[in-house]
C-alpha positions in Angstrom: 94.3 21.7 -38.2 96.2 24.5 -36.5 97.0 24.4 -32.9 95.1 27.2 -30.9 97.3 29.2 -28.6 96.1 30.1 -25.3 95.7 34.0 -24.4 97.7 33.8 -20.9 100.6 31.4 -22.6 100.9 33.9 -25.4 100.5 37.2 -23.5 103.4 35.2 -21.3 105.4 34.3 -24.0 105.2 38.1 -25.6 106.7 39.6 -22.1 109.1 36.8 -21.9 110.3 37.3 -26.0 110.7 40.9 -25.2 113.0 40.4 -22.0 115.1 37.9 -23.8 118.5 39.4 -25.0 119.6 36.6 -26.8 116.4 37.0 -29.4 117.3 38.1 -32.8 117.0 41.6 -33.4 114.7 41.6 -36.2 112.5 39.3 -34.0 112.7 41.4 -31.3 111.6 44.3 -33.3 108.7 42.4 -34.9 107.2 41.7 -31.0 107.5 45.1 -30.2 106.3 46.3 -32.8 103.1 43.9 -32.6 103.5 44.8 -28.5 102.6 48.6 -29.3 99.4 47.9 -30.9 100.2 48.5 -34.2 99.6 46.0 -37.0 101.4 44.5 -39.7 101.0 42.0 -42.2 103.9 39.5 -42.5 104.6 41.1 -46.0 105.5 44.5 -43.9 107.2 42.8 -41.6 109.3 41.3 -44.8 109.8 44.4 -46.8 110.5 46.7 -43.9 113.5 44.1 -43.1 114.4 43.0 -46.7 113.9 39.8 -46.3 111.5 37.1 -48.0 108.3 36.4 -46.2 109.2 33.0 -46.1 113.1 33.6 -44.5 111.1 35.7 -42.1 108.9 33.6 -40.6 111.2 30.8 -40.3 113.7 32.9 -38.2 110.9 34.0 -36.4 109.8 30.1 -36.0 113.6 29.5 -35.4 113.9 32.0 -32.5 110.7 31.9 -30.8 109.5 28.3 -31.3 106.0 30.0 -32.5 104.5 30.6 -36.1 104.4 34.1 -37.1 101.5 33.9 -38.9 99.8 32.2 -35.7 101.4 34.7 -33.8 99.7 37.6 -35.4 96.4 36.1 -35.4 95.9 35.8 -31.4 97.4 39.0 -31.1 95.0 40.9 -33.9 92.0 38.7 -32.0 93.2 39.6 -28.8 93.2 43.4 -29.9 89.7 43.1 -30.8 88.7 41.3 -27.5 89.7 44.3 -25.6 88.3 46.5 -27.9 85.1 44.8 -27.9 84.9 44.7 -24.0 86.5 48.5 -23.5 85.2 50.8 -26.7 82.2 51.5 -29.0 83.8 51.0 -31.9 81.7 49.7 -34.6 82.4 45.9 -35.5 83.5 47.3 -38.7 85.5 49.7 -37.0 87.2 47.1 -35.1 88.2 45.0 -37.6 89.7 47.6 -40.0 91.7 48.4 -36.4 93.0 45.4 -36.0 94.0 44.3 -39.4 91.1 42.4 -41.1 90.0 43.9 -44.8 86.8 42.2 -44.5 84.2 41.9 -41.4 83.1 38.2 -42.6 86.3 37.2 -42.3 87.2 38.9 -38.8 83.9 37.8 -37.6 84.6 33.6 -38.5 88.6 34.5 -37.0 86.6 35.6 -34.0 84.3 32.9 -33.9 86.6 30.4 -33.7 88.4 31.6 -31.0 86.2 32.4 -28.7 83.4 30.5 -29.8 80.9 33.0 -29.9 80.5 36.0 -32.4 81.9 39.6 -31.4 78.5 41.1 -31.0 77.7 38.2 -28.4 81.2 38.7 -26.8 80.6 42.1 -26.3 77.2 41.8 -25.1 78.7 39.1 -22.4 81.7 41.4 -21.5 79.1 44.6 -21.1 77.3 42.8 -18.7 80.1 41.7 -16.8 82.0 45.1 -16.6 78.5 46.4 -15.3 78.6 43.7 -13.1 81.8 44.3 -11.7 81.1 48.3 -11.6 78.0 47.5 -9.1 80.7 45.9 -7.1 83.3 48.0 -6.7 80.2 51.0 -6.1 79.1 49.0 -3.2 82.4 48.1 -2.1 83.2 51.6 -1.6 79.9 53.0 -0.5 80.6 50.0 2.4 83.8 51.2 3.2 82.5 54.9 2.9 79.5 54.0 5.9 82.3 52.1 8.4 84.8 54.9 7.7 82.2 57.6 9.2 81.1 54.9 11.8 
């Protein structure tokens, strides 16, 4: 079974691989890259480098003490999480966007991370944005009536 990363330790490892000037070039490249919000497979990655999947992902695993492959899942999940919570993109949409061929499969990738299906996540995630919308209206409208005393 593979080991699950944990959104803030990865976000935190992503700022920390892109400040570290010690990281091999090709490496760095690859986060930044990934960083932008563009994806890649592994193969591009490869081929845009010259080197063999398999070299690449070992120096990647060599310089960063993460899997590659790993790597590019959370950050292809993570991608749809915000996209899910902050666009009306289609489900289809979204996972063309962030690298899946097929839905089913994006859809069980999702699942497993965060243990509920997009639809649901995004259904959750509407609410709370409302939520937190109301808030910050009546926040202000508060400040607003004490302001004009």
């Amino acid at each position: 079974m593979t080991r699950k990363l944990d959104i803030t330790r990865d976000a935190a490892i992503s700022l920390l691989l892109l400040k570290d000037p010690a990281l091999e070039r090709r490496v760095l490249r690859i986060v930044e890259l990934v960083e932008s919000a563009n994806t890649f497979a592994i193969r591009d990655f490869a081929a845009e480098f010259h080197l063999s999947p398999t070299y690449l992902q070992r120096l990647f695993k060599h310089e960063t003490g993460i899997c590659l492959g790993e790597w590019l899942g959370e950050k292809r999940l993570q991608r749809a999480a915000y996209l899910l919570s902050n666009s009306h993109l289609s489900i289809k949409e979204i996972t063309h966007a962030v690298g899946y061929e097929h839905t089913s499969s994006f859809v069980r990738a999702f699942e497993r991370r965060f243990l509920q299906a997009p639809a649901r996540y995004r259904k959750q995630n509407e609410n709370r944005n409302k939520y937190e919308s109301e808030k910050s209206e009546t926040i202000r409208s508060s400040v607003a009536n004490i302001a004009r005393g």
